[in-house]
mmCIF file of the N, C-alpha and C atoms, coordinates in Angstrom:
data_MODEL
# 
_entry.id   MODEL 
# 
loop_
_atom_site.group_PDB 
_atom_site.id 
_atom_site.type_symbol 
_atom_site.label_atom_id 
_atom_site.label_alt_id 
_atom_site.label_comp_id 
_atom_site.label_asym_id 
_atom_site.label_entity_id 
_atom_site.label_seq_id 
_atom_site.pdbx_PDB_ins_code 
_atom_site.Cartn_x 
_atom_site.Cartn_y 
_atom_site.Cartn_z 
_atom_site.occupancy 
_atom_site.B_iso_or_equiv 
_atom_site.pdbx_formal_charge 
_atom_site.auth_seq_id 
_atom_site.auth_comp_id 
_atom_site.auth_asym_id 
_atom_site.auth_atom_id 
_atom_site.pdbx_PDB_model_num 
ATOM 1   N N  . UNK A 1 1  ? 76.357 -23.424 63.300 1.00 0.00 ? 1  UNK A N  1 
ATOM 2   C CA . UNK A 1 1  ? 75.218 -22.633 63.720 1.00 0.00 ? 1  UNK A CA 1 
ATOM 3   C C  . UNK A 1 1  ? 75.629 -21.817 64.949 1.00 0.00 ? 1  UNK A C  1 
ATOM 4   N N  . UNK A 1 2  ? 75.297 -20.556 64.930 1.00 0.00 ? 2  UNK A N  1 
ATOM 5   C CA . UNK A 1 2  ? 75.846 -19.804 66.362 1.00 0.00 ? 2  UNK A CA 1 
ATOM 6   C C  . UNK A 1 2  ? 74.965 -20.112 67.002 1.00 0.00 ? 2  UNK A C  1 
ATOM 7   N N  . UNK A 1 3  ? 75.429 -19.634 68.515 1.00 0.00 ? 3  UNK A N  1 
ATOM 8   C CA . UNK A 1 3  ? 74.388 -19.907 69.456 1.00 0.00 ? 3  UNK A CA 1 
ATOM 9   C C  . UNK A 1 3  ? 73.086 -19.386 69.275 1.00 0.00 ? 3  UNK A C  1 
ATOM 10  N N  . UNK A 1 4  ? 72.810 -18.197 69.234 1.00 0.00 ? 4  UNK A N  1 
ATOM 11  C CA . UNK A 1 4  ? 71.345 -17.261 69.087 1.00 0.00 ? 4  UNK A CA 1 
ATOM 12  C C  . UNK A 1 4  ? 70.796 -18.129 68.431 1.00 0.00 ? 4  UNK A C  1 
ATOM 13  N N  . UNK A 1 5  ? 71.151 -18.690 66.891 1.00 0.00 ? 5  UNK A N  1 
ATOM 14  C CA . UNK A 1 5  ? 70.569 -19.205 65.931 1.00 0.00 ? 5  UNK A CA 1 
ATOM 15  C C  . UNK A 1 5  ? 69.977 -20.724 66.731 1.00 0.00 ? 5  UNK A C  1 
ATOM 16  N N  . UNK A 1 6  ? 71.027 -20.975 67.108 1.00 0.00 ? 6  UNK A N  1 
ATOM 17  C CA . UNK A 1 6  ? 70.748 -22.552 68.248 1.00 0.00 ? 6  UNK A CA 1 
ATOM 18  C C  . UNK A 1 6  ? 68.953 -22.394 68.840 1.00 0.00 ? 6  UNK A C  1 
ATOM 19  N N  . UNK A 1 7  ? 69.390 -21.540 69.975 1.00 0.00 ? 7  UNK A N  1 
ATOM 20  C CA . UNK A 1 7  ? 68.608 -21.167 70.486 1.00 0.00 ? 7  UNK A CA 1 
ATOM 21  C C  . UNK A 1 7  ? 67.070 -20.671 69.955 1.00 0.00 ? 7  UNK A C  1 
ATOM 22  N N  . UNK A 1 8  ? 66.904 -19.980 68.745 1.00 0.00 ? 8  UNK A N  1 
ATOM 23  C CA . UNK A 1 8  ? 65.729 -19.730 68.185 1.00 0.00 ? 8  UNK A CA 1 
ATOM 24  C C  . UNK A 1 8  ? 65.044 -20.760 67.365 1.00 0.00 ? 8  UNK A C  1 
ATOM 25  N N  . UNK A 1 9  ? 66.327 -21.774 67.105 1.00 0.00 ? 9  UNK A N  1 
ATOM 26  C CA . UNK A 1 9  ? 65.743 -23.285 66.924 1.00 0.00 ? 9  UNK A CA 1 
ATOM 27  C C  . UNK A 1 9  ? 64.778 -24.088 67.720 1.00 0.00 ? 9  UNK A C  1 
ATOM 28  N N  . UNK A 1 10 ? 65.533 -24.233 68.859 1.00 0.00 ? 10 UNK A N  1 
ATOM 29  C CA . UNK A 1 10 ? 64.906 -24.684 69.956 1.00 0.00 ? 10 UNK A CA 1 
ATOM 30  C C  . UNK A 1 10 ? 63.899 -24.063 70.443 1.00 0.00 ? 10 UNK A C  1 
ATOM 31  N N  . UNK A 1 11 ? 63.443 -23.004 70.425 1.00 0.00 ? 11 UNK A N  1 
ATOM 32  C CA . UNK A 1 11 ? 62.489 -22.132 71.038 1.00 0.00 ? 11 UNK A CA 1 
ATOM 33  C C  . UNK A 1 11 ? 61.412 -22.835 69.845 1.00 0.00 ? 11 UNK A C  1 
ATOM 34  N N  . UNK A 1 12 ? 61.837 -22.449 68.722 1.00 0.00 ? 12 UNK A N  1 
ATOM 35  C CA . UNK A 1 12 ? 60.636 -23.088 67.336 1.00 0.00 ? 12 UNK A CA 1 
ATOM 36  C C  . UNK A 1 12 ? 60.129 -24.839 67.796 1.00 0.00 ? 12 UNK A C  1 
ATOM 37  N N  . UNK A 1 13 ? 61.354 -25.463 67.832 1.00 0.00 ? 13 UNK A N  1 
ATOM 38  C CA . UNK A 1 13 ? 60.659 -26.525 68.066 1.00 0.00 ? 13 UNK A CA 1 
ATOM 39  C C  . UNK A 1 13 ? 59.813 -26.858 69.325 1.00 0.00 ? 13 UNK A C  1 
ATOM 40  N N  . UNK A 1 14 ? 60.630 -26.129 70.403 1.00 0.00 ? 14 UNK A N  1 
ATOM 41  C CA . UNK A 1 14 ? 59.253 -26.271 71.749 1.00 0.00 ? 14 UNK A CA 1 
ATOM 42  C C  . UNK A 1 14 ? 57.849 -25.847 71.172 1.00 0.00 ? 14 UNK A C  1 
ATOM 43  N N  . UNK A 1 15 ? 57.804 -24.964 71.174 1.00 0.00 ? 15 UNK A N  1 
ATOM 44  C CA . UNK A 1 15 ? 56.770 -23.746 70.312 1.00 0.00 ? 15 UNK A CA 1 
ATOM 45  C C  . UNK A 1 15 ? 55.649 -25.247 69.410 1.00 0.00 ? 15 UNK A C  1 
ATOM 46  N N  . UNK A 1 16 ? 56.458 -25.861 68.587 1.00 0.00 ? 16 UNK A N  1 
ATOM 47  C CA . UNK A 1 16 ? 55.836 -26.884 67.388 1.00 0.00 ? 16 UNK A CA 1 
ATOM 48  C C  . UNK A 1 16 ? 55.458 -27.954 68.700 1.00 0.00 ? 16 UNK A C  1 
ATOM 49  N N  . UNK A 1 17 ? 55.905 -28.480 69.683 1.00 0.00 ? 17 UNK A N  1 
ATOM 50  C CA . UNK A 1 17 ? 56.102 -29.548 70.288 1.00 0.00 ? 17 UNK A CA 1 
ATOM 51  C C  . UNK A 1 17 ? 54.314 -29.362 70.816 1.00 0.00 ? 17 UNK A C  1 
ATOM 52  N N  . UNK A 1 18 ? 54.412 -28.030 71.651 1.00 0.00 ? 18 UNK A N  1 
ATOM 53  C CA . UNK A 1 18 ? 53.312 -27.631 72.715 1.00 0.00 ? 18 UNK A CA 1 
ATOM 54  C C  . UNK A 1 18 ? 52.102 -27.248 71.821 1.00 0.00 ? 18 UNK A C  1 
ATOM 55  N N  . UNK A 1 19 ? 52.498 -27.062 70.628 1.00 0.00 ? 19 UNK A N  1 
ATOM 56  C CA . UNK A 1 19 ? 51.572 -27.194 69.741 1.00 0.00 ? 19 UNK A CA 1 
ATOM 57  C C  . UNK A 1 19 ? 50.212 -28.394 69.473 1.00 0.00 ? 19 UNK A C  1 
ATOM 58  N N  . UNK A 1 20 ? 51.962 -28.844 68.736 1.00 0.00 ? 20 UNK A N  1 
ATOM 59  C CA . UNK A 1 20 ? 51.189 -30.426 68.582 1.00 0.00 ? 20 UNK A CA 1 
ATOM 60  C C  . UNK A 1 20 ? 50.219 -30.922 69.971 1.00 0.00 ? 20 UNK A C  1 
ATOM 61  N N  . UNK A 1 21 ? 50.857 -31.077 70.842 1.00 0.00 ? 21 UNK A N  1 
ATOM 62  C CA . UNK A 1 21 ? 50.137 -31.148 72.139 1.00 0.00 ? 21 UNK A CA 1 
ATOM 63  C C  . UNK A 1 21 ? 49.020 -30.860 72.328 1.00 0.00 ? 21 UNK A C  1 
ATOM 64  N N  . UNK A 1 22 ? 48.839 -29.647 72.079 1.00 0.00 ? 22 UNK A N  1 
ATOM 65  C CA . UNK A 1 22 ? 47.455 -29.193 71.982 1.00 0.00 ? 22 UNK A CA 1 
ATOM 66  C C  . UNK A 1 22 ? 46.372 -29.503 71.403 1.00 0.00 ? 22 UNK A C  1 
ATOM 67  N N  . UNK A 1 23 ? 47.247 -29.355 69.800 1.00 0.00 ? 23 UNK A N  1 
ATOM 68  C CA . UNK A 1 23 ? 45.886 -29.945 68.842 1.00 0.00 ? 23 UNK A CA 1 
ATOM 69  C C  . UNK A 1 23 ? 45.787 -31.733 68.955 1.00 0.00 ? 23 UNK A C  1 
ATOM 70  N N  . UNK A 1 24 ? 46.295 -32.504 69.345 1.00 0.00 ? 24 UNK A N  1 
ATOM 71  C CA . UNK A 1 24 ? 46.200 -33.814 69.465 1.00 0.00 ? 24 UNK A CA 1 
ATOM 72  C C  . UNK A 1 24 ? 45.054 -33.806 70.518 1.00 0.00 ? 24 UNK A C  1 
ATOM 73  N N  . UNK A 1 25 ? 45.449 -32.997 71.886 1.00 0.00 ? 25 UNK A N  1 
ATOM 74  C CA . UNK A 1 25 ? 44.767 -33.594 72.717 1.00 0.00 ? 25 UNK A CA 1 
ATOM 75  C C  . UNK A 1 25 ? 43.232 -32.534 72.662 1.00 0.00 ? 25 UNK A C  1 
ATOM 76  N N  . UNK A 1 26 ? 43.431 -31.813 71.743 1.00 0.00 ? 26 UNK A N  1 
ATOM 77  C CA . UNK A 1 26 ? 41.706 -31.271 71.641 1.00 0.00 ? 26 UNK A CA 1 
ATOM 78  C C  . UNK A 1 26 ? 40.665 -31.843 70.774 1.00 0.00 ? 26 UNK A C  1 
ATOM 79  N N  . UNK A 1 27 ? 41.107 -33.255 70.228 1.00 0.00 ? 27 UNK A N  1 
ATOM 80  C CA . UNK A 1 27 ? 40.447 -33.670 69.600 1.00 0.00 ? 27 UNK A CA 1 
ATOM 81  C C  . UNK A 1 27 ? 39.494 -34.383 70.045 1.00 0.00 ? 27 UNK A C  1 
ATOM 82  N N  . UNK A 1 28 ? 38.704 -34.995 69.963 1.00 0.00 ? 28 UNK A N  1 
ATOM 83  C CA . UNK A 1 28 ? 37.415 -35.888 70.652 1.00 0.00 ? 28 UNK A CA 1 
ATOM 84  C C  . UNK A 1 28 ? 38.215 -37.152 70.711 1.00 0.00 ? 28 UNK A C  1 
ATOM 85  N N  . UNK A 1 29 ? 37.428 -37.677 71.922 1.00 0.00 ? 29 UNK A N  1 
ATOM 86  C CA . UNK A 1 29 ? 38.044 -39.225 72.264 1.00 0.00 ? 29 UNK A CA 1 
ATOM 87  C C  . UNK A 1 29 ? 37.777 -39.971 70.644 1.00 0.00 ? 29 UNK A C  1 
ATOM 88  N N  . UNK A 1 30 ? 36.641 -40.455 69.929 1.00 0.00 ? 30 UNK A N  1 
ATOM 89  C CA . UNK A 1 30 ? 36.130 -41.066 69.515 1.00 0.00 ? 30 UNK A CA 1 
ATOM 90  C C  . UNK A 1 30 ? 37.173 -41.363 68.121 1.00 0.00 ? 30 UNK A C  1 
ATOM 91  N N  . UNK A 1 31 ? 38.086 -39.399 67.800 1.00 0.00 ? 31 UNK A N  1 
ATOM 92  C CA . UNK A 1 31 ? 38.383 -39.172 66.748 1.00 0.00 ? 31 UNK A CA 1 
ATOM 93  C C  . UNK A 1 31 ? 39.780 -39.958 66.566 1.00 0.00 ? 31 UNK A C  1 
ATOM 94  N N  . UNK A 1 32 ? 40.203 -39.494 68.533 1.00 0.00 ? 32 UNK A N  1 
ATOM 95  C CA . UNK A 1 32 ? 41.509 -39.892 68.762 1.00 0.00 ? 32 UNK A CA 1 
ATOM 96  C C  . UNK A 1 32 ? 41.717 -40.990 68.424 1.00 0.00 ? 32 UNK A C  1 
ATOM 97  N N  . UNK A 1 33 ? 40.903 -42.093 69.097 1.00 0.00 ? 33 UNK A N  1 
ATOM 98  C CA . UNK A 1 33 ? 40.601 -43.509 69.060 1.00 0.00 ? 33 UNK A CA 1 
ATOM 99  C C  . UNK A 1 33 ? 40.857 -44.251 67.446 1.00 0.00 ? 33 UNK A C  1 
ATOM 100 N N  . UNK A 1 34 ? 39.676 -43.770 66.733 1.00 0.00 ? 34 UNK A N  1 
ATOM 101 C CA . UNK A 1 34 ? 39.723 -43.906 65.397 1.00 0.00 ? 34 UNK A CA 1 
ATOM 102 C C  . UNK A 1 34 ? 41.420 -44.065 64.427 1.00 0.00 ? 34 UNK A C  1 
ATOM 103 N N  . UNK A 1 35 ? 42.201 -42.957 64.981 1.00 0.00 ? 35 UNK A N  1 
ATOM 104 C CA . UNK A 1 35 ? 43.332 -42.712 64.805 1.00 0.00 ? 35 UNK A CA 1 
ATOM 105 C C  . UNK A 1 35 ? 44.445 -43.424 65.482 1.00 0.00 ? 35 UNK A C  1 
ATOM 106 N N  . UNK A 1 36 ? 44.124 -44.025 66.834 1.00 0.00 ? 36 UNK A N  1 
ATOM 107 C CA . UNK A 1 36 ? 44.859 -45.441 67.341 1.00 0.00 ? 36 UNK A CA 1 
ATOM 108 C C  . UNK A 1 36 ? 45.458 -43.995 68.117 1.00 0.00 ? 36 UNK A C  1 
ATOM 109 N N  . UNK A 1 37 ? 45.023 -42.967 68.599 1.00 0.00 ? 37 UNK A N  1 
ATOM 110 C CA . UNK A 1 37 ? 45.876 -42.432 69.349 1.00 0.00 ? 37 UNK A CA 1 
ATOM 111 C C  . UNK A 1 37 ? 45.451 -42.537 70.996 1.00 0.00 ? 37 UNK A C  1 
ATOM 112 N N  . UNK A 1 38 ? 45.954 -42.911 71.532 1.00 0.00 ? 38 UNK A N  1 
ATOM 113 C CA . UNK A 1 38 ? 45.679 -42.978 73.212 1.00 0.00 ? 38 UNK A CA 1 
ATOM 114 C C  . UNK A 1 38 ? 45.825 -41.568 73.589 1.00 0.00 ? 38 UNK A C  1 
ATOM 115 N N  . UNK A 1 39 ? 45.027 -41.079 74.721 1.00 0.00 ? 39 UNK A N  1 
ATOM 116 C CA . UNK A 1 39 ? 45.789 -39.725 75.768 1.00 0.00 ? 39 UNK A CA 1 
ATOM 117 C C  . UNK A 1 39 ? 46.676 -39.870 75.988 1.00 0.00 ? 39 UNK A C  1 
ATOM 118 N N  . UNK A 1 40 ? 47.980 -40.915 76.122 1.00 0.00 ? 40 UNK A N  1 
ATOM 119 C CA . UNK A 1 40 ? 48.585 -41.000 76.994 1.00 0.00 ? 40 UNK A CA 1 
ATOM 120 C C  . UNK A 1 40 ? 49.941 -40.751 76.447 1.00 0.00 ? 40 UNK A C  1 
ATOM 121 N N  . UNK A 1 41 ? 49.776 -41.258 74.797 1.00 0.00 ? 41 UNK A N  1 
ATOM 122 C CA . UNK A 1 41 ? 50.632 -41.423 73.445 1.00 0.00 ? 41 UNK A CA 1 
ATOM 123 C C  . UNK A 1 41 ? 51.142 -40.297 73.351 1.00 0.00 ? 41 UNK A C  1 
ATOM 124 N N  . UNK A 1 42 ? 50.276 -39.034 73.582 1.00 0.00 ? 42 UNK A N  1 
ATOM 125 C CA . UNK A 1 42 ? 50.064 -37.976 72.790 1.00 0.00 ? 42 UNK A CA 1 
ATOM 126 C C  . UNK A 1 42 ? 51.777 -37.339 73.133 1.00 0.00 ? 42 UNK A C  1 
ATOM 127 N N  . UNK A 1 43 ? 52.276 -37.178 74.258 1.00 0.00 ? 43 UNK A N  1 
ATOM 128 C CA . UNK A 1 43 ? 53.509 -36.612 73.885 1.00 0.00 ? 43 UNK A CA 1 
ATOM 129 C C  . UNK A 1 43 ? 54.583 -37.571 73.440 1.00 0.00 ? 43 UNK A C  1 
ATOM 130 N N  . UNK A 1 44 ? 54.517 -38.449 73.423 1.00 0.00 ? 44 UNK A N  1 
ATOM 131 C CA . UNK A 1 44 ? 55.680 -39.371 72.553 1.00 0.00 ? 44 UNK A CA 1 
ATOM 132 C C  . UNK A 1 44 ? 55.308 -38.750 71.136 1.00 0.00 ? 44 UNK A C  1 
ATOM 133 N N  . UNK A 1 45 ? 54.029 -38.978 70.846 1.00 0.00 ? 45 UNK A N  1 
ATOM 134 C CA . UNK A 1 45 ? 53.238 -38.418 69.261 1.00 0.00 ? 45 UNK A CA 1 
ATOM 135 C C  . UNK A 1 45 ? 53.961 -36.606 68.868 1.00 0.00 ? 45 UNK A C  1 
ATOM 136 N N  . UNK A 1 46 ? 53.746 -36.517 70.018 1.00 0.00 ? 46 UNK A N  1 
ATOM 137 C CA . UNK A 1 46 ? 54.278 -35.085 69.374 1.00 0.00 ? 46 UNK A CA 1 
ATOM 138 C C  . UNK A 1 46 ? 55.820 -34.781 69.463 1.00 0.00 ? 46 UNK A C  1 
ATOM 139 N N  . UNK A 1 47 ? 56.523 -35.554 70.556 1.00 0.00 ? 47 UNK A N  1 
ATOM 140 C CA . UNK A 1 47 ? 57.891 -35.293 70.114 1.00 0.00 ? 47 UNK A CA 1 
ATOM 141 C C  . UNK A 1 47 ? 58.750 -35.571 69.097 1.00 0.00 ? 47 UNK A C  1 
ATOM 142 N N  . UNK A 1 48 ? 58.207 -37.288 68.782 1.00 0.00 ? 48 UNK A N  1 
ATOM 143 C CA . UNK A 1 48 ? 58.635 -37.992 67.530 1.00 0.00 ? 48 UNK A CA 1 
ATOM 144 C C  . UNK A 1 48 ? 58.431 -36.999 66.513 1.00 0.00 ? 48 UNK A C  1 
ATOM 145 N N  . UNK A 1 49 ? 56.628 -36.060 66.355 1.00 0.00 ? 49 UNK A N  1 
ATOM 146 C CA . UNK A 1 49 ? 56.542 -35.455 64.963 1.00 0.00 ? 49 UNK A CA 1 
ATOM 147 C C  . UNK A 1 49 ? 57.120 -34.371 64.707 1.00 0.00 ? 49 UNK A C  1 
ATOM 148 N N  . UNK A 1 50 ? 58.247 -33.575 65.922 1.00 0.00 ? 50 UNK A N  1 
ATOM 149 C CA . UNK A 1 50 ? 58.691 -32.283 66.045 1.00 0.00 ? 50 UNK A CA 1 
ATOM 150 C C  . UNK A 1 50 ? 59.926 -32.970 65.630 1.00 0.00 ? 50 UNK A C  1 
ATOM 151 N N  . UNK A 1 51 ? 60.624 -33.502 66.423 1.00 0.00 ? 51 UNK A N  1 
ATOM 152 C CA . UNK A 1 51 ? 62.039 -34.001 66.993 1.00 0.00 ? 51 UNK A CA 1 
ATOM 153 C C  . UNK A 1 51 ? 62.771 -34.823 66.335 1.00 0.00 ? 51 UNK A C  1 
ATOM 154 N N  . UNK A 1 52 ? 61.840 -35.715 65.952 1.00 0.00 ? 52 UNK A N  1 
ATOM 155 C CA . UNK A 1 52 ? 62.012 -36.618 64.882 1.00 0.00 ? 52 UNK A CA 1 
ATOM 156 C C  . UNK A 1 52 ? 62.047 -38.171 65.676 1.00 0.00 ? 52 UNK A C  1 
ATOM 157 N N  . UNK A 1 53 ? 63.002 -39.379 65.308 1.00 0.00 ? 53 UNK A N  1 
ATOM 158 C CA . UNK A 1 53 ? 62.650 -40.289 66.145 1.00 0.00 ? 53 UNK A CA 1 
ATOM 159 C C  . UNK A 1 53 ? 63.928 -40.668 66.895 1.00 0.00 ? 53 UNK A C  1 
# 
């Protein structure tokens, strides 16, 4: 992979990461909960689902 290509990788997955982030944590406590997700989870949650594990 050349670099540029590297790089527009990484830009995608930040991009997916801060995403996820977002929509996790705009959800209602009640929904989060339901889902076993803590506030606190939420970026382990989203790196694992970008990044992998």
């Amino acid at each position: 992979m050349t670099y540029a290509a590297e790089l527009m990788n990484r830009a995608r997955k930040r991009a997916a990461y801060r995403r996820t982030v977002r929509e996790l944590g705009a959800l209602d406590r009640n929904t989060r909960l339901d889902l076993d997700i803590y506030e606190g989870d939420i970026p382990r949650i989203a790196q694992k689902a970008v990044y992998g594990a």
